[in-house]
DSSP file (Angstrom, degrees, kcal/mol; ACC not computed):
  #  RESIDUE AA STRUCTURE BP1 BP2  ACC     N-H-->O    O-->H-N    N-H-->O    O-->H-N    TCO  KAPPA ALPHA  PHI   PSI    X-CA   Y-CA   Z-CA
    1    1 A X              0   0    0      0, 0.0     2,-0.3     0, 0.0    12,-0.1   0.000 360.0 360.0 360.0 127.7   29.2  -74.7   32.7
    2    2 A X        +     0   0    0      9,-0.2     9,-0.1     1,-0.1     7,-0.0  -0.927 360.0 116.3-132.2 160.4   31.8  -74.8   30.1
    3    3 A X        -     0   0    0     -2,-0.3     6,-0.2     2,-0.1    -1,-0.1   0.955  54.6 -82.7 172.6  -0.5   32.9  -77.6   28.0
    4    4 A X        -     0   0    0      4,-1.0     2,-0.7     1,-0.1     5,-0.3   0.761  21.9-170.2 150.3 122.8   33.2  -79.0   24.3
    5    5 A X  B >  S-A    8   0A   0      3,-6.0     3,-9.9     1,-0.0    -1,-0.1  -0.844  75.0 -55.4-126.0  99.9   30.5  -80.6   22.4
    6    6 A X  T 3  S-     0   0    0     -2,-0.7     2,-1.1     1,-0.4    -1,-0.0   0.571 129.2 -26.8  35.9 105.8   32.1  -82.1   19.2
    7    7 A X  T 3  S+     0   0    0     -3,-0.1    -1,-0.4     0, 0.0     2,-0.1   0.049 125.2 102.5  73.3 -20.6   33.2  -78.8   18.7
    8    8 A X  B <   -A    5   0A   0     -3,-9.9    -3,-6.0    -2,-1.1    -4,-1.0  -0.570  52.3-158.9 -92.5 169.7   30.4  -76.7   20.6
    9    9 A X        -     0   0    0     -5,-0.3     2,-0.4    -6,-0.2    -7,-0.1  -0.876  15.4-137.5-130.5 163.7   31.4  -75.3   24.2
   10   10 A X        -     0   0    0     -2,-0.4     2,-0.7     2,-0.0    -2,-0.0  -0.980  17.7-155.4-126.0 118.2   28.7  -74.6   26.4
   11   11 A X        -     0   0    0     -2,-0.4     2,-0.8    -9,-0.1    -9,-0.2  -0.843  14.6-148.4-103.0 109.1   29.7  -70.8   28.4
   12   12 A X        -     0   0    0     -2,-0.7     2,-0.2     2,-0.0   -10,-0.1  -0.797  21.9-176.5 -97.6 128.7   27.9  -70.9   31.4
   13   13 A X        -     0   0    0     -2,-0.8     2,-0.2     1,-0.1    -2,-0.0  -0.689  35.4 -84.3 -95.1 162.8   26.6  -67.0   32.8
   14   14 A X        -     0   0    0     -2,-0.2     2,-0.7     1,-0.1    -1,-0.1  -0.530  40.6-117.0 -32.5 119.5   25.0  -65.8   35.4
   15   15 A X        -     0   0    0     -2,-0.2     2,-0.1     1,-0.0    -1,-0.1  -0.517  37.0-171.4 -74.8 109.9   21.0  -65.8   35.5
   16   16 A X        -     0   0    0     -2,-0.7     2,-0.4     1,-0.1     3,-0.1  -0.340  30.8-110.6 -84.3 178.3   19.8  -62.2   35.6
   17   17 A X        -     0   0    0      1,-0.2     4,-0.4    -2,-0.1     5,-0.3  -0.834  63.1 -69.6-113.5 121.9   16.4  -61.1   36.2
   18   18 A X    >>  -     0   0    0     -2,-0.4     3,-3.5     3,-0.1     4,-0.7   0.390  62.7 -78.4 -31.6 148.9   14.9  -59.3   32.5
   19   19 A X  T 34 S+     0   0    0      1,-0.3    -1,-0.1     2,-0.2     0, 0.0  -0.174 117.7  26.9 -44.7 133.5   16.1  -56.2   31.1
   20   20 A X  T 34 S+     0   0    0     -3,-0.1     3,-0.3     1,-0.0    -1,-0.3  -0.051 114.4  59.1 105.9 -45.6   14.2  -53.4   33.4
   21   21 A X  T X>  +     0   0    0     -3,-3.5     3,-2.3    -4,-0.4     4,-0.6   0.432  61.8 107.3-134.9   6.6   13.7  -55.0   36.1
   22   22 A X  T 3< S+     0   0    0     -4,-0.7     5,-0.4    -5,-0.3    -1,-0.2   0.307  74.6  74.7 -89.2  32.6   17.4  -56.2   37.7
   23   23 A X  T 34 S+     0   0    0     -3,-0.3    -1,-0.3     2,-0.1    -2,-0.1   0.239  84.1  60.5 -65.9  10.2   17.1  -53.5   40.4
   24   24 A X  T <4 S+     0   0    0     -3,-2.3    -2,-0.2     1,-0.1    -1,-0.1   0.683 100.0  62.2-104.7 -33.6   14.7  -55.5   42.0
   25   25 A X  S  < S-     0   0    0     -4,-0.6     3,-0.1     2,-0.2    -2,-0.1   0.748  91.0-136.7 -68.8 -21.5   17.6  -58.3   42.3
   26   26 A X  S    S+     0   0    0      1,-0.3     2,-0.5    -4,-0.1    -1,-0.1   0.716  70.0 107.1  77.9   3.1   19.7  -56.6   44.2
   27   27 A X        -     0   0    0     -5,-0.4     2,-0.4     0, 0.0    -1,-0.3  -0.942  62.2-140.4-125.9 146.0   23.0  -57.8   41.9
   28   28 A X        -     0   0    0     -2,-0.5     2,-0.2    -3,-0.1    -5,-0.1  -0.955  29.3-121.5-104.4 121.8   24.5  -55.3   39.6
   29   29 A X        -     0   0    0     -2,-0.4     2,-0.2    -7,-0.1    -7,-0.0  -0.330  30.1-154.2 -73.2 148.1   25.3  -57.3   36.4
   30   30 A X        -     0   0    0     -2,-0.2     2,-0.4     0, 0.0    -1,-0.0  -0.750  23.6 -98.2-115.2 162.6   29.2  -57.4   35.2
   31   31 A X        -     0   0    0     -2,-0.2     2,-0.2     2,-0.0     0, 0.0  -0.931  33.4-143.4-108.8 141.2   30.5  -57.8   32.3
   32   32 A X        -     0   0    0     -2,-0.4     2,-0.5     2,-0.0   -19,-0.0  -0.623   4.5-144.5-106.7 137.8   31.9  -61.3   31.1
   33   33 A X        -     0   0    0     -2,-0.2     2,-0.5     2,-0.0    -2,-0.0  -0.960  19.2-178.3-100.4 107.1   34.8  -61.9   29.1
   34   34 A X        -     0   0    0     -2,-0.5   -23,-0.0     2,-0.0    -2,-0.0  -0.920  23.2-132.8-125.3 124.7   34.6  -65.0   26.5
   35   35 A X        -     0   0    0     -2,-0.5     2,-0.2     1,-0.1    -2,-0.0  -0.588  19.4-166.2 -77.7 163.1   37.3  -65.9   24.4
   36   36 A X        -     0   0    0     66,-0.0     4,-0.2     6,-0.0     3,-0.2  -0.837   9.3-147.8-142.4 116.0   36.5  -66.5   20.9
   37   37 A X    >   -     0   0    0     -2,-0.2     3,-1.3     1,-0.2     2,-0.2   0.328  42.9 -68.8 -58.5-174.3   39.0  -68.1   18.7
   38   38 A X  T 3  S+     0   0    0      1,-0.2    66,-0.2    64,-0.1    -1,-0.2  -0.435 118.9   1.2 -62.5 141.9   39.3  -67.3   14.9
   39   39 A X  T 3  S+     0   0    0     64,-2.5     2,-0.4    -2,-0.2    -1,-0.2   0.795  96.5 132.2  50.6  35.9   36.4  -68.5   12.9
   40   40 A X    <   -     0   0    0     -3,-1.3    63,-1.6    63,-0.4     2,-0.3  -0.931  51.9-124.5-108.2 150.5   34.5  -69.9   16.0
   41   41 A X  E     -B  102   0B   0     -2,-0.4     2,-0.4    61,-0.2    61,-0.3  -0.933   6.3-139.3 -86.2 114.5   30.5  -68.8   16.4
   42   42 A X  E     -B  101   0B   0     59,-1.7    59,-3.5    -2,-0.3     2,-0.4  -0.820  15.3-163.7  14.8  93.0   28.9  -67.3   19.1
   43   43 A X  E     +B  100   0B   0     -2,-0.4     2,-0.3    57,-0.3    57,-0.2  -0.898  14.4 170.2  52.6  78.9   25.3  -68.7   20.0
   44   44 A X  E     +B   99   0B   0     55,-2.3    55,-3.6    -2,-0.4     2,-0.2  -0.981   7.5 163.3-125.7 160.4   23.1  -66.5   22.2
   45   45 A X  E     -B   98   0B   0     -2,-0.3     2,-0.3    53,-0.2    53,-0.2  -0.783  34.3-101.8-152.2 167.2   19.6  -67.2   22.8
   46   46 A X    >>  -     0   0    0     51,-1.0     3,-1.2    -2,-0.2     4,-0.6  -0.689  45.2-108.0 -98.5 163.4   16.3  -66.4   25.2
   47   47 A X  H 3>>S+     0   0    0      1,-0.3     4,-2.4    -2,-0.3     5,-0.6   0.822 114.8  80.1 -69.8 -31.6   15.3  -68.7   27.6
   48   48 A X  H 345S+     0   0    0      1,-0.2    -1,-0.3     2,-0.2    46,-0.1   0.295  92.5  60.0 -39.6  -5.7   12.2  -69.4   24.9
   49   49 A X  H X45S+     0   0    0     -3,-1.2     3,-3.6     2,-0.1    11,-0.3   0.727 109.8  30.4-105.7 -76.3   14.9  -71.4   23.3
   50   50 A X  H 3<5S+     0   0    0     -4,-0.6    -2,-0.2     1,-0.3    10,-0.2   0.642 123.8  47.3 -60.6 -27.6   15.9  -74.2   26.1
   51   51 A X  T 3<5S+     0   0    0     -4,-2.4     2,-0.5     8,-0.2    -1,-0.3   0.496  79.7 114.6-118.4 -11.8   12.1  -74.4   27.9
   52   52 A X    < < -     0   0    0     -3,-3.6     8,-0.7    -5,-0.6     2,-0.3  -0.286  59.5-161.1 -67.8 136.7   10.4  -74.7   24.4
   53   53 A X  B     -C   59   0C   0     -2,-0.5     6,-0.2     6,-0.2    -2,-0.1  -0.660   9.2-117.5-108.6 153.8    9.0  -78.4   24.9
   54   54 A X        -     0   0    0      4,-1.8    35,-0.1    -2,-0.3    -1,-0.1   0.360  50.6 -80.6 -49.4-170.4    7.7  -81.5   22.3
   55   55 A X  S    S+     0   0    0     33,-0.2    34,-0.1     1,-0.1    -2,-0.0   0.568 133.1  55.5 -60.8 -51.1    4.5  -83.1   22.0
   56   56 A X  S    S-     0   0    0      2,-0.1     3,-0.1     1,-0.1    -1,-0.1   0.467 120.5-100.6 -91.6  -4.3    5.8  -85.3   25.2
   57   57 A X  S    S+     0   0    0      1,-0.3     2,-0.5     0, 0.0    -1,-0.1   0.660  74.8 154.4  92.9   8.5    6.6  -82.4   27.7
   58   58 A X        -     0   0    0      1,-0.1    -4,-1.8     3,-0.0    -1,-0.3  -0.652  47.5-127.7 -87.7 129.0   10.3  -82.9   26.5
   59   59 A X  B     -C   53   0C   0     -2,-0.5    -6,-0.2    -6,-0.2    -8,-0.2  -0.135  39.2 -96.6 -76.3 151.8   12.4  -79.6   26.9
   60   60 A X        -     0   0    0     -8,-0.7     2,-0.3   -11,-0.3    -1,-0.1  -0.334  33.9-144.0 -60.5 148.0   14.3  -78.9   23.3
   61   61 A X     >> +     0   0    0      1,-0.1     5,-0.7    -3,-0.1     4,-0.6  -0.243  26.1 177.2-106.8  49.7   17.7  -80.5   24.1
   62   62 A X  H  >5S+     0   0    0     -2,-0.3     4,-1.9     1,-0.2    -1,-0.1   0.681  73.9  62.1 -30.9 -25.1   19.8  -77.6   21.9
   63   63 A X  H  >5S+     0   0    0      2,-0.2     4,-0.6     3,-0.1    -1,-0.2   0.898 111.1  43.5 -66.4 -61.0   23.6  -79.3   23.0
   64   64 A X  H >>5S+     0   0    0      1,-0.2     3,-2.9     2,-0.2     4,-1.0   0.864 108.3  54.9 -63.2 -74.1   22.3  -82.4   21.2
   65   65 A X  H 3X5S+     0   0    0     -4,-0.6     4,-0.6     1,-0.4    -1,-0.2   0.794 110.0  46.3 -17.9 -63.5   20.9  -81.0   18.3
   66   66 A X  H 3<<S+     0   0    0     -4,-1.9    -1,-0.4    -5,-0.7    -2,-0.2   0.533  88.9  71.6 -98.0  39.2   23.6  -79.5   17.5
   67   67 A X  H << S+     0   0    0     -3,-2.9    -2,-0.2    -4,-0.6    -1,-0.2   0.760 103.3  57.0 -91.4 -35.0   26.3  -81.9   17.9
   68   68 A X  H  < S+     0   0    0     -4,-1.0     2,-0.4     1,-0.1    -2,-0.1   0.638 104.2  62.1 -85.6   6.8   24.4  -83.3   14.6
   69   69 A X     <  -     0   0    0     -4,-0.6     2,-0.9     2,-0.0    -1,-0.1  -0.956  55.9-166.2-128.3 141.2   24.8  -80.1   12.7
   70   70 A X        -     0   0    0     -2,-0.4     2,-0.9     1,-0.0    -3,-0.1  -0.819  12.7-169.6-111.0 102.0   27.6  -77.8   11.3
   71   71 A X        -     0   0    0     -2,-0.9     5,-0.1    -5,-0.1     7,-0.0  -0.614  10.8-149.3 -71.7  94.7   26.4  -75.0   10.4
   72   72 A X  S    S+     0   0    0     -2,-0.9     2,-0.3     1,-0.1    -1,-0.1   0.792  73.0  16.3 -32.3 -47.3   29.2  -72.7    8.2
   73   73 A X  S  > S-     0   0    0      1,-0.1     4,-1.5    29,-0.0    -1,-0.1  -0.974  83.7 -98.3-153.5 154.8   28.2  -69.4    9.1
   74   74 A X  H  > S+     0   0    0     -2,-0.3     4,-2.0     1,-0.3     5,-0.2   0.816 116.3  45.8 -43.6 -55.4   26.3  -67.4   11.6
   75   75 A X  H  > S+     0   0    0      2,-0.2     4,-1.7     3,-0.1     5,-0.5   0.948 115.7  50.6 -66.4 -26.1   22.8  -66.8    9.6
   76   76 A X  H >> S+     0   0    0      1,-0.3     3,-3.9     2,-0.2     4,-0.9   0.678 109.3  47.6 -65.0 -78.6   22.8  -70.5    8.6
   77   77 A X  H 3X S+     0   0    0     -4,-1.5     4,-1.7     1,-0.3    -1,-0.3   0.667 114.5  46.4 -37.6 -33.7   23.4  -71.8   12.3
   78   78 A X  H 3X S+     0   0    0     -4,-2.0     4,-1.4     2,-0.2    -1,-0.3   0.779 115.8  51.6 -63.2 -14.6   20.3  -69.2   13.5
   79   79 A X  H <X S+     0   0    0     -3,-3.9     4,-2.1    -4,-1.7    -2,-0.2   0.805 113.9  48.3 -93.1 -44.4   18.3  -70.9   10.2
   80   80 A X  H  X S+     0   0    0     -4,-0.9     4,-2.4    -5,-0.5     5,-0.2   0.962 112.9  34.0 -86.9 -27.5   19.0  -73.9   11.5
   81   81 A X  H >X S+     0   0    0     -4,-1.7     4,-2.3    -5,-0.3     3,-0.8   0.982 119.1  59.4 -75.9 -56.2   18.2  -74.1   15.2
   82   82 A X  H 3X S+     0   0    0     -4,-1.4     4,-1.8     2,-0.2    -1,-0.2   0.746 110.2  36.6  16.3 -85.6   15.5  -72.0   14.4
   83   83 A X  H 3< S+     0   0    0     -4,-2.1     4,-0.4     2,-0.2    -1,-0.2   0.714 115.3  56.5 -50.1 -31.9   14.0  -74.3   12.0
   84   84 A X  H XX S+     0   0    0     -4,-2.4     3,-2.3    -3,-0.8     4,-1.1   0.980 105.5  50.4 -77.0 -69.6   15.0  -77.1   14.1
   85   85 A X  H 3X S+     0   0    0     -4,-2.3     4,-2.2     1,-0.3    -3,-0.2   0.859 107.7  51.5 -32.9 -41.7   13.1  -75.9   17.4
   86   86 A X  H 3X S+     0   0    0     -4,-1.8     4,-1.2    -5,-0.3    -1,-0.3   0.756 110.2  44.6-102.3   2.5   10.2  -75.4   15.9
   87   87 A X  H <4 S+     0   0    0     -3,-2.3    -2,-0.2    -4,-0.4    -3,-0.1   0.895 115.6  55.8 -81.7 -66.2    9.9  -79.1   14.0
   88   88 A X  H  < S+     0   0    0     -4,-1.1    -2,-0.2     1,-0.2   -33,-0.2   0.739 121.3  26.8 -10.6 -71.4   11.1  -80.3   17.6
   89   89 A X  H  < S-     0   0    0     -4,-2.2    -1,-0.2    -5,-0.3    -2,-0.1   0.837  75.3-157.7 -85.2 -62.3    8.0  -78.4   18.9
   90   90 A X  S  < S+     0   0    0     -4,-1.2    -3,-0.1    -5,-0.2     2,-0.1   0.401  94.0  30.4 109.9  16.4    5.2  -78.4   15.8
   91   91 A X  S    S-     0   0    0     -4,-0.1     2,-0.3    -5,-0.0    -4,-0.0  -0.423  76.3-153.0 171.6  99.4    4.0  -74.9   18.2
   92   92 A X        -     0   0    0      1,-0.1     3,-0.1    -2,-0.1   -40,-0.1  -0.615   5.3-168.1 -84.2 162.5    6.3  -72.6   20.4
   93   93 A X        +     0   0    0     -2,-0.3     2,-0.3   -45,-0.1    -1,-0.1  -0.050  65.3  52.1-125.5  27.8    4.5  -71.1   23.1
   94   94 A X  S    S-     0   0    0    -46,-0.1    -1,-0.1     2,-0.0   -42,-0.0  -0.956  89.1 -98.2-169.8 147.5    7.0  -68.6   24.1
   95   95 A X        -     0   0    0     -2,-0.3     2,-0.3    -3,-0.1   -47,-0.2  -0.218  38.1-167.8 -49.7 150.4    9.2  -65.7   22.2
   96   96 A X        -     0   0    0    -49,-0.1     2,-0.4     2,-0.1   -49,-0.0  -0.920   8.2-169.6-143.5 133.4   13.1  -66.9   21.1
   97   97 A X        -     0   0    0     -2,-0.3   -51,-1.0     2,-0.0     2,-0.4  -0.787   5.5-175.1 -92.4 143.6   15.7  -64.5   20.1
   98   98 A X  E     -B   45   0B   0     -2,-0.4     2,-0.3   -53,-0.2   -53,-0.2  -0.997   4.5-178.9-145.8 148.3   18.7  -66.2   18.7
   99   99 A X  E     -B   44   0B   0    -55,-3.6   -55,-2.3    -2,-0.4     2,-0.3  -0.893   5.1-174.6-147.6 120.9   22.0  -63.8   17.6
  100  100 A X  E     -B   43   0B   0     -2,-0.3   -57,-0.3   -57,-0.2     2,-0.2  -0.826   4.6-175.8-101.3 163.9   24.8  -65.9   16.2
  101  101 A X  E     -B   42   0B   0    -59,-3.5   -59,-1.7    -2,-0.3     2,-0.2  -0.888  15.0-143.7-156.6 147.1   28.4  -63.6   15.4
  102  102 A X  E     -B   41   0B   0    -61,-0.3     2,-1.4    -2,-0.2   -61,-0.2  -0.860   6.3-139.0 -89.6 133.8   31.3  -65.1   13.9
  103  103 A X        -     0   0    0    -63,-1.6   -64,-2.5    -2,-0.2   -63,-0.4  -0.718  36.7-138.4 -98.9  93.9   35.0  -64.1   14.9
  104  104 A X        -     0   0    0     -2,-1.4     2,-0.2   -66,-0.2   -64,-0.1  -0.049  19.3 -88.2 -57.1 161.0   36.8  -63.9   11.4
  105  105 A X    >>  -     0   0    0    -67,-0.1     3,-1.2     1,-0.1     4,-0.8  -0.480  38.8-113.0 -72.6 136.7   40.0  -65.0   10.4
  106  106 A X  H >> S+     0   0    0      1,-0.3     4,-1.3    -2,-0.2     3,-1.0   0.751 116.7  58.1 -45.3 -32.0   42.8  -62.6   10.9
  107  107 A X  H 34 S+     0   0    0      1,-0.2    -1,-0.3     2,-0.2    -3,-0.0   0.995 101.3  58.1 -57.8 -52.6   43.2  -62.4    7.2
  108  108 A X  H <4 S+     0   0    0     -3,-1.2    -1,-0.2     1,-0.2    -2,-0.2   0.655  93.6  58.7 -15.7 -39.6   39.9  -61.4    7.0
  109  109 A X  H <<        0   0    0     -3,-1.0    -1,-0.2    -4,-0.8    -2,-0.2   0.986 360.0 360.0 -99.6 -66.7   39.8  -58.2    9.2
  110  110 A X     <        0   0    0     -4,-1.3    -1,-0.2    -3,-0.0    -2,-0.2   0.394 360.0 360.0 -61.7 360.0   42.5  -56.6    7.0
């Protein structure tokens, strides 16, 4: 699923089966190509992100969440969803990895 959220897009992949074990799947993973404009962020996550749930059995809604925050730079946006998930939650019950990367501006890389 792709698409613009006040600024986010949402890159939808293919679901593979964990590291280890996707000979059992019978699909050979490929590699994906995403553009990423100047000084746009990169967002990946574990599923531990998207299934962690509320008080009320409601799954963390991460598209919405951030549509109300602009995070400047890669550590802040992991500081914040981070932080945010687990007030959302008040107890995860499952690991989350989060890696944000920034694409600097061409001046930048010289």
């Amino acid at each position: 699923m792709a698409g613009r959220l006040e600024g986010k897009r949402r890159v939808g992949l293919p679901s593979l089966l964990p590291l280890g074990l996707g000979s059992l799947g019978g699909h050979t993973p490929v590699p994906h190509r995403i553009p990423l404009p100047e000084q746009d962020m990169l967002l990946l996550y574990t599923d531990g992100l998207t299934e962690a749930r509320n008080a009320s059995g409601d799954f963390y809604p991460l598209a919405d969440r951030l549509a109300a925050r602009r995070p400047t730079a890669p550590d802040g946006l992991v500081a914040t969803v981070s932080a945010d998930v687990r007030d959302w939650t008040h107890h995860l019950a499952d690991d989350i990895a989060l890696i944000a990367v920034e694409r600097p501006a061409a001046a930048a890389r010289c």
